[in-house]
NUKE-884855 format. One record per atom (N, C-alpha, C): residue in one letter; x, z, y. Coordinates in steps of 0.02 Angstrom, whole numbers, plus 32768, in hexadecimal, padded with zeros to 4 digits. Last residue first. Layout:
! residues N
+------+------+------+------+
! dovo !   xx !   zz !   yy !
+------+------+------+------+
!    A !    X !    Z !    Y !
...
+------+------+------+------+
END
This chain:
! residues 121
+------+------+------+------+
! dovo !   xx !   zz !   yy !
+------+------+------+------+
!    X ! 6F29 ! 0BDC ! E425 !
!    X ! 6EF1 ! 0BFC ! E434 !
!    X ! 6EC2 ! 0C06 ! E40F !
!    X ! 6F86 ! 0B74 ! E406 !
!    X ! 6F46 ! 0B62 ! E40E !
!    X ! 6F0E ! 0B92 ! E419 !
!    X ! 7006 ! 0BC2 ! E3D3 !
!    X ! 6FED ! 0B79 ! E413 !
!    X ! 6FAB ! 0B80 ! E428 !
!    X ! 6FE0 ! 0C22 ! E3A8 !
!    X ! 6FF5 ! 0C46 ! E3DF !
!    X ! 6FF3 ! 0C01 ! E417 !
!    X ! 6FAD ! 0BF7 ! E333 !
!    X ! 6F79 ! 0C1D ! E345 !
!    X ! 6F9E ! 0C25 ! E38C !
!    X ! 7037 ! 0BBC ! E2FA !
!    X ! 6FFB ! 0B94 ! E317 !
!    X ! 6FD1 ! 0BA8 ! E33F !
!    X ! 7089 ! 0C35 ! E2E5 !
!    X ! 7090 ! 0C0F ! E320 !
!    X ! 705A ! 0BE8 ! E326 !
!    X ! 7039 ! 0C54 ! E27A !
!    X ! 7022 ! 0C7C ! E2B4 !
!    X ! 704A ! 0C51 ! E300 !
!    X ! 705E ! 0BEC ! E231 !
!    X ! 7005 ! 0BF6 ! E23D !
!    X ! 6FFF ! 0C1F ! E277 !
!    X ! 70D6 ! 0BE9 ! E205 !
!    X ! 70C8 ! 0BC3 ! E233 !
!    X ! 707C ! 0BD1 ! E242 !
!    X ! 70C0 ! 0C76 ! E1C5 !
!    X ! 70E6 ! 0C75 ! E1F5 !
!    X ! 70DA ! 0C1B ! E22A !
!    X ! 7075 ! 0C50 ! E15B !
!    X ! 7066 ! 0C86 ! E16F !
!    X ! 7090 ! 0C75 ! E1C8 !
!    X ! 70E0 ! 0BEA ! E125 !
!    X ! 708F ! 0BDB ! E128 !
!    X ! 707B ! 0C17 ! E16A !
!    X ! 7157 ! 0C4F ! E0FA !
!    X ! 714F ! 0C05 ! E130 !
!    X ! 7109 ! 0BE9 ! E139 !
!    X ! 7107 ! 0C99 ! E0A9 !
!    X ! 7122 ! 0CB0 ! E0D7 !
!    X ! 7130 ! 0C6D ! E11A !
!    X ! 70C3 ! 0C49 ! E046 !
!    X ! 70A1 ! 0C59 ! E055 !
!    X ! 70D7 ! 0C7D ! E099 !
!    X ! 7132 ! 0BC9 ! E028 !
!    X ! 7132 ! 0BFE ! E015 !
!    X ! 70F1 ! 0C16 ! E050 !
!    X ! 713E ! 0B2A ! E04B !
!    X ! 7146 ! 0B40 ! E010 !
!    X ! 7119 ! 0B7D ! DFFA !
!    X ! 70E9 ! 0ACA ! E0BC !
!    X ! 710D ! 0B0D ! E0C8 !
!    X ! 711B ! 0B0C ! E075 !
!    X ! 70C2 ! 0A5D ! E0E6 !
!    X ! 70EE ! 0A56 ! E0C3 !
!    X ! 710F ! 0A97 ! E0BA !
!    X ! 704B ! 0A90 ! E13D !
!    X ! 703E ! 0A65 ! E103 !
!    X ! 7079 ! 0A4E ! E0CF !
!    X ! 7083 ! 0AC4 ! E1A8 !
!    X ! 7055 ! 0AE6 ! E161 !
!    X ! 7057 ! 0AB4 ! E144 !
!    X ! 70C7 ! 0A55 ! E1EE !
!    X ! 70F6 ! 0AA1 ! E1C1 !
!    X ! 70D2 ! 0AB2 ! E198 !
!    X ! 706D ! 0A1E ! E224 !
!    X ! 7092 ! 0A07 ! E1E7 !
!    X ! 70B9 ! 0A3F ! E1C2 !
!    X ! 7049 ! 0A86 ! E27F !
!    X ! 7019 ! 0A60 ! E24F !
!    X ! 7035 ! 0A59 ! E1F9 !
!    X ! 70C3 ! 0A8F ! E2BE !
!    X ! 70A2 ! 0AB9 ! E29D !
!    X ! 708E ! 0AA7 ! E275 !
!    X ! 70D4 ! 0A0D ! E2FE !
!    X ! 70FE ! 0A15 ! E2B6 !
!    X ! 70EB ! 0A53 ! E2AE !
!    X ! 703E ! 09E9 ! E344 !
!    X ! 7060 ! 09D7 ! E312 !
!    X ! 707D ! 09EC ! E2D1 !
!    X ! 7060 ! 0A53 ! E398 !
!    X ! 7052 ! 0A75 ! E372 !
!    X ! 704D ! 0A2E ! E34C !
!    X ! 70E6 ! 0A1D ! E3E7 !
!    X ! 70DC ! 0A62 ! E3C7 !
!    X ! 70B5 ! 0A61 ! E382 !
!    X ! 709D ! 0995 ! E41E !
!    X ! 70BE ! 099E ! E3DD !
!    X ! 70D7 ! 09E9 ! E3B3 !
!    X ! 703A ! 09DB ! E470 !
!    X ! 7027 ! 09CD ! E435 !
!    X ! 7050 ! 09C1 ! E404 !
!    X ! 70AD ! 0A13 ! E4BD !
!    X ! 7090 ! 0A38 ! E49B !
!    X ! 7074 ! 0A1D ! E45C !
!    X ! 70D4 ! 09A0 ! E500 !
!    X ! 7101 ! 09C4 ! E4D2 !
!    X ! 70DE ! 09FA ! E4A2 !
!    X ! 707B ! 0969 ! E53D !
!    X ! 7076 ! 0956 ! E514 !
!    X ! 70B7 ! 097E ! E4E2 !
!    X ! 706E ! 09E9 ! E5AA !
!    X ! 7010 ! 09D5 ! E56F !
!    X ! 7040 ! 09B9 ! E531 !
!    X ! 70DE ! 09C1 ! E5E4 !
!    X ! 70C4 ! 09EF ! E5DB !
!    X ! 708D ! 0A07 ! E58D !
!    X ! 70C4 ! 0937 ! E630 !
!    X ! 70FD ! 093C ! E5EA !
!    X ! 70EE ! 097C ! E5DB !
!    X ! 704A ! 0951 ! E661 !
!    X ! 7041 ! 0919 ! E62C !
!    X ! 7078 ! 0931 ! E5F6 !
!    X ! 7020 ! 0A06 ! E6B3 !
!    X ! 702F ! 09B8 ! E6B3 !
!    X ! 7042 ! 0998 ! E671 !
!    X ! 6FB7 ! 0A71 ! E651 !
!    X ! 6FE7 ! 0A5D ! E67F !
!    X ! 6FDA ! 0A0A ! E688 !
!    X ! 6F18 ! 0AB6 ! E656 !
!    X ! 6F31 ! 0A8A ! E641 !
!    X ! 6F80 ! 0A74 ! E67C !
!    X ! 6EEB ! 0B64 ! E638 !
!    X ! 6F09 ! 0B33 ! E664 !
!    X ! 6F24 ! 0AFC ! E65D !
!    X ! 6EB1 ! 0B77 ! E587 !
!    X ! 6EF0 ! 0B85 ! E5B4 !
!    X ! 6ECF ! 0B61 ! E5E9 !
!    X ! 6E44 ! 0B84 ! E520 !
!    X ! 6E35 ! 0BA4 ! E56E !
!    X ! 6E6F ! 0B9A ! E597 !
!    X ! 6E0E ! 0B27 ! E4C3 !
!    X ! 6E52 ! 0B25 ! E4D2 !
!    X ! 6E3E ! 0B3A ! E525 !
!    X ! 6DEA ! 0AE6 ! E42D !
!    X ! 6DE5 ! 0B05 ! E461 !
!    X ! 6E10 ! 0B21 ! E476 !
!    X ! 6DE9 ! 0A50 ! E3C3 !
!    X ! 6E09 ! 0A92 ! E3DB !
!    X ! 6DF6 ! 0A8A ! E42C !
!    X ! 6DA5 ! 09EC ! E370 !
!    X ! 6DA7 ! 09E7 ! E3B9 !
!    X ! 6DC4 ! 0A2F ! E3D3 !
!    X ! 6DDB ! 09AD ! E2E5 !
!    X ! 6DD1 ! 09E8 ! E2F7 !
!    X ! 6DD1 ! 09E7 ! E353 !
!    X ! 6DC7 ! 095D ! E247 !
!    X ! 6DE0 ! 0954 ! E292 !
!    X ! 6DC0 ! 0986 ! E2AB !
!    X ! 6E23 ! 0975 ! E1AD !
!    X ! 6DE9 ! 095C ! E1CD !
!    X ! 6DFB ! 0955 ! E22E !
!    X ! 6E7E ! 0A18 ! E18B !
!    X ! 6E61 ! 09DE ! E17E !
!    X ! 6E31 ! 09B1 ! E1A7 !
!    X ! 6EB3 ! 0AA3 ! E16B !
!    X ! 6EBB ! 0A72 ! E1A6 !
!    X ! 6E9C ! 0A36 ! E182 !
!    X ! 6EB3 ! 0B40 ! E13A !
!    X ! 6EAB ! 0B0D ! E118 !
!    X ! 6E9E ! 0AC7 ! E157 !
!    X ! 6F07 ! 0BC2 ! E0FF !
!    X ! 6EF6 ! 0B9C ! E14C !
!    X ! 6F09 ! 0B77 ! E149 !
!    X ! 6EFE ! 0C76 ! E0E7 !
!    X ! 6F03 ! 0C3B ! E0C4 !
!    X ! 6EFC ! 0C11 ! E0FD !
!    X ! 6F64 ! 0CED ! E0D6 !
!    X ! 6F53 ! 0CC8 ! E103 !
!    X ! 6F43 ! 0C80 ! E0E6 !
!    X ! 6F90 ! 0D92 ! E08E !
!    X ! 6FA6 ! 0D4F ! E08C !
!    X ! 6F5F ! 0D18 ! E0AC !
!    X ! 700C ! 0E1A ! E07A !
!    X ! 6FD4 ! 0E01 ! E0A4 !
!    X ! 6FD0 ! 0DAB ! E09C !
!    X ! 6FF2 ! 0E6D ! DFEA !
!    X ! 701A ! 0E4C ! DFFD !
!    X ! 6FEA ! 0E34 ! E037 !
!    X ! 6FBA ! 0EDB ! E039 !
!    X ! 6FC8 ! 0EC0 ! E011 !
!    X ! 6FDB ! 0EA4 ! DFE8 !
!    X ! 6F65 ! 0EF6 ! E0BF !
!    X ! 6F58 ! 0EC8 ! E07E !
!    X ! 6F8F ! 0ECB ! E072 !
!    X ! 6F4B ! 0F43 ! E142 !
!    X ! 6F56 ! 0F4C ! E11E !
!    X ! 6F42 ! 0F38 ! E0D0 !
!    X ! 6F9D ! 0EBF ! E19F !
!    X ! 6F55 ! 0EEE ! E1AE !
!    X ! 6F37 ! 0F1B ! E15E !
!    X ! 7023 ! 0E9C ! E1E9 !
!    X ! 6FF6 ! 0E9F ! E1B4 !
!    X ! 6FB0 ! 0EBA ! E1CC !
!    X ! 706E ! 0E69 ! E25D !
!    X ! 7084 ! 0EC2 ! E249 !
!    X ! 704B ! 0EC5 ! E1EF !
!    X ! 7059 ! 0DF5 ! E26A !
!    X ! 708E ! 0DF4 ! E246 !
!    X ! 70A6 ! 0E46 ! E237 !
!    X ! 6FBC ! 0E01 ! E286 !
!    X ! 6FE4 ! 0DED ! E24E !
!    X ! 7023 ! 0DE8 ! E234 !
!    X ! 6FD4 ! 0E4C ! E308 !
!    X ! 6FB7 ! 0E81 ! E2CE !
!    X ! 6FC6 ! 0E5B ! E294 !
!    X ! 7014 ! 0DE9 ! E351 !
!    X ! 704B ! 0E25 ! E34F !
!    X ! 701D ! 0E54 ! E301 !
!    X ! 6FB0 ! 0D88 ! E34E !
!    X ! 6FE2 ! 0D6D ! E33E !
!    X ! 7025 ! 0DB5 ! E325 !
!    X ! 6F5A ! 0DC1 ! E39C !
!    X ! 6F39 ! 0DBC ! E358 !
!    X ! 6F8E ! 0DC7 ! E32E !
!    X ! 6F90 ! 0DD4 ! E418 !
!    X ! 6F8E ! 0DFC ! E3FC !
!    X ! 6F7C ! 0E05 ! E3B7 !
!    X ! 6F96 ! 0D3F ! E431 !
!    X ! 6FDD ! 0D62 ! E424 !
!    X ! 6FD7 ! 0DA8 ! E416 !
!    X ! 6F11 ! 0D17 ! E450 !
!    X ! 6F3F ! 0D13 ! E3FE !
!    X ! 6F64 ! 0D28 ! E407 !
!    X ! 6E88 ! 0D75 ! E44A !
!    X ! 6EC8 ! 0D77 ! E46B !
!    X ! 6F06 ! 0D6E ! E435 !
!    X ! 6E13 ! 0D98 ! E3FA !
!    X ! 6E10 ! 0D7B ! E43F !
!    X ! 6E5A ! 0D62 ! E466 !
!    X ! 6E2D ! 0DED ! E39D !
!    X ! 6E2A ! 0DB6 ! E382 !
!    X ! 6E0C ! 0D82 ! E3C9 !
!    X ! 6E6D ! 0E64 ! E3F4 !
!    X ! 6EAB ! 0E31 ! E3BB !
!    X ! 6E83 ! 0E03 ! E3AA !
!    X ! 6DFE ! 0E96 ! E426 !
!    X ! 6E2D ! 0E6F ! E442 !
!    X ! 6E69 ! 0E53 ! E41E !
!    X ! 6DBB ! 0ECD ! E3C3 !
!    X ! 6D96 ! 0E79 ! E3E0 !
!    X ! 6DD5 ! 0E6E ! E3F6 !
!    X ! 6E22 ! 0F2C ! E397 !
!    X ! 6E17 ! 0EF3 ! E34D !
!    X ! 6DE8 ! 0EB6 ! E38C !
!    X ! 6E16 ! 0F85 ! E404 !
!    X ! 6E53 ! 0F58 ! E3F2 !
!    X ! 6E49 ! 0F2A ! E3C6 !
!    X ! 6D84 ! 0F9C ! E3ED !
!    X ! 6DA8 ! 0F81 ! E42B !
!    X ! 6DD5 ! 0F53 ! E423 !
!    X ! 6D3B ! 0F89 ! E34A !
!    X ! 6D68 ! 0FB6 ! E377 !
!    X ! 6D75 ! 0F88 ! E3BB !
!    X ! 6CBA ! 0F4D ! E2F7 !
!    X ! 6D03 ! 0F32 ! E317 !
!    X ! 6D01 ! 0F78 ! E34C !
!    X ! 6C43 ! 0F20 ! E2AF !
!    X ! 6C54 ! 0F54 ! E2CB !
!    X ! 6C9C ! 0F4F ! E2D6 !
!    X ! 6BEB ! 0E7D ! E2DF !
!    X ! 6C13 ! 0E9E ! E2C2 !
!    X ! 6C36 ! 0EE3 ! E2F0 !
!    X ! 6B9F ! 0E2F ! E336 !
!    X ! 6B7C ! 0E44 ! E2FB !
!    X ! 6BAB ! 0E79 ! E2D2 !
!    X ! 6BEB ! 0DF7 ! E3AE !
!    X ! 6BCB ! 0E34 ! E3C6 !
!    X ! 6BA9 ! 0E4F ! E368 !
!    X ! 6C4D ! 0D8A ! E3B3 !
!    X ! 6C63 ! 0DDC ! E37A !
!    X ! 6C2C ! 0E0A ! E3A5 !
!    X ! 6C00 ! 0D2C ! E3F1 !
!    X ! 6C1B ! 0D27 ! E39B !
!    X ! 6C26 ! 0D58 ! E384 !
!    X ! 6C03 ! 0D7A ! E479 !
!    X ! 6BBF ! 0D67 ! E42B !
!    X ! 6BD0 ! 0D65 ! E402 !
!    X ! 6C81 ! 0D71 ! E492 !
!    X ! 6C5C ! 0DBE ! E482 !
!    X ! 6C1C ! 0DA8 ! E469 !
!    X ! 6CC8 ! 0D07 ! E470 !
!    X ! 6CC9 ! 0D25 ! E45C !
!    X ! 6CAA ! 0D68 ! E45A !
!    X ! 6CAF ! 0C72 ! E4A0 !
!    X ! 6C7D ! 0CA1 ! E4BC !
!    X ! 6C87 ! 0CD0 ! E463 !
!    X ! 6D01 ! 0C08 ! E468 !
!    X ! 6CF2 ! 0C01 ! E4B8 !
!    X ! 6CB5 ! 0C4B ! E4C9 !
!    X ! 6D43 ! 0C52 ! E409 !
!    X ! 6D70 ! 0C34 ! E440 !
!    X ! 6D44 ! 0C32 ! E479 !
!    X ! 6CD1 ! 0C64 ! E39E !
!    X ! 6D16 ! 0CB4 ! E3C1 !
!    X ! 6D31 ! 0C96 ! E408 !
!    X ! 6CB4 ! 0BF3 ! E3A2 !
!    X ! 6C82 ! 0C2C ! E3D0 !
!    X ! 6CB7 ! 0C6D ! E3E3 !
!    X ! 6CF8 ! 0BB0 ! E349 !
!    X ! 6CE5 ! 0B85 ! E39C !
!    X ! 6CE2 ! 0BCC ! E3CC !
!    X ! 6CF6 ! 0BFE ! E2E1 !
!    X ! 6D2B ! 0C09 ! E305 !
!    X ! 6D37 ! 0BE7 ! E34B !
!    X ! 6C67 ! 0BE1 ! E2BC !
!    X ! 6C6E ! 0C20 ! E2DA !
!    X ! 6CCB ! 0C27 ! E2ED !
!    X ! 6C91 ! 0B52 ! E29F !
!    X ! 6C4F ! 0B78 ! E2D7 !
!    X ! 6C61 ! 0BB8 ! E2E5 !
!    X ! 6CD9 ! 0B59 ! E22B !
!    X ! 6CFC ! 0B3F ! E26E !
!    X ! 6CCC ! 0B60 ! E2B2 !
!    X ! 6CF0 ! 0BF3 ! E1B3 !
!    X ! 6CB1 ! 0BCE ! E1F1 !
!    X ! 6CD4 ! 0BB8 ! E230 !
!    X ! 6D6E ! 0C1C ! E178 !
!    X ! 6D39 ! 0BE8 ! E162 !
!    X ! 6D13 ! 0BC4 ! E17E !
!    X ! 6DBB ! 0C52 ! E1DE !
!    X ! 6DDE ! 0C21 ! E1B5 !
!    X ! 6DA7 ! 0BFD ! E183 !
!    X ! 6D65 ! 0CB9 ! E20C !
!    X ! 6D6D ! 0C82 ! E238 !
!    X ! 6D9B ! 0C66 ! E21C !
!    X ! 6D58 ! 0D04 ! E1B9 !
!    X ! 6D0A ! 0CC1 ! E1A4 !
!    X ! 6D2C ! 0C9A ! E1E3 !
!    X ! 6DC5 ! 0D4C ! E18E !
!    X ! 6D99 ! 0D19 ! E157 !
!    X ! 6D71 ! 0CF9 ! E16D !
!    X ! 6D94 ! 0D95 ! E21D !
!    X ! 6DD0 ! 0D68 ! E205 !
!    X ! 6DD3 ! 0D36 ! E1CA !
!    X ! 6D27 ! 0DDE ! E1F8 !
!    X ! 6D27 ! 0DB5 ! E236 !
!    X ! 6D5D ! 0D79 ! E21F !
!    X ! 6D59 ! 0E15 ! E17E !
!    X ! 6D27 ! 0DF0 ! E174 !
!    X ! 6D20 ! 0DCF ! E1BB !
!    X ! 6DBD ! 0E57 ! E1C8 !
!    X ! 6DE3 ! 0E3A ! E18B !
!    X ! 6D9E ! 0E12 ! E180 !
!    X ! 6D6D ! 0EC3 ! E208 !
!    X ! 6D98 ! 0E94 ! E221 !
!    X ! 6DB9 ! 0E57 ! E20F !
!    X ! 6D2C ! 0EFF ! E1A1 !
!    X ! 6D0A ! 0EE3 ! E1DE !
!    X ! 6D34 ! 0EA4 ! E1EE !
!    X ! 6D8B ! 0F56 ! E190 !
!    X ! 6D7E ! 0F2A ! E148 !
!    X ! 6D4F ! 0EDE ! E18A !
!    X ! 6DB3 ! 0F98 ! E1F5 !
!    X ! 6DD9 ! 0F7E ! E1DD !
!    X ! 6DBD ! 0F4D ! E1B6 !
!    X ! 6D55 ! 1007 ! E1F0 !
!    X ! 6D49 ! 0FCC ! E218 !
!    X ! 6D7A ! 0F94 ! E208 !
+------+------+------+------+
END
């Protein structure tokens, strides 16, 4: 099931639609695939996605591609706080953002990506 998982994960770094659908109605989007318990709930729950990528999943070298471009209406199930709150965050993920894009090494890439995945859900 594993391999399963790694194809859920490949297509939600290709298909913006189907990564809309993991976020706002994740048991349709992953009802077509054979997924274990723990594998829906890591790709439903970023701080758990976030703990299986930096343990790996067995690749490899493990490596993350995550490609940002264009304009993106992100989903975003949190509770919205108050103003200075919201707006610290966005700069968060901001210098995430920017971190990939000036990352050098696939390890600093890798690593600001999962802090991103942990802003933004």
């Amino acid at each position: 099931m594993l391999d399963e998982f790694k194809r859920v994960l490949a297509r939600v770094q290709r298909d913006y639609g189907f990564y809309v659908d993991c976020q706002a109605n994740p048991a349709a989007a992953l009802a077509p695939y054979d997924l274990t318990q723990d594998e829906r709930v890591a790709l439903t729950n970023p701080a758990t996605l976030a703990d299986v990528l930096r343990q790996g999943i067995g690749v490899s070298p493990m490596r993350i591609m995550i490609t940002i471009k264009g304009r993106h209406d992100w989903v975003n199930r949190a509770a919205t706080g108050d103003a200075a709150e919201e707006a610290e965050r966005e700069s968060m993920i901001a210098h995430e953002v920017d971190t990939i894009k000036r990352a050098n090494v696939d390890g600093e890439r890798t690593q600001a990506a999962v802090r991103l995945m942990g802003l933004i859900g």
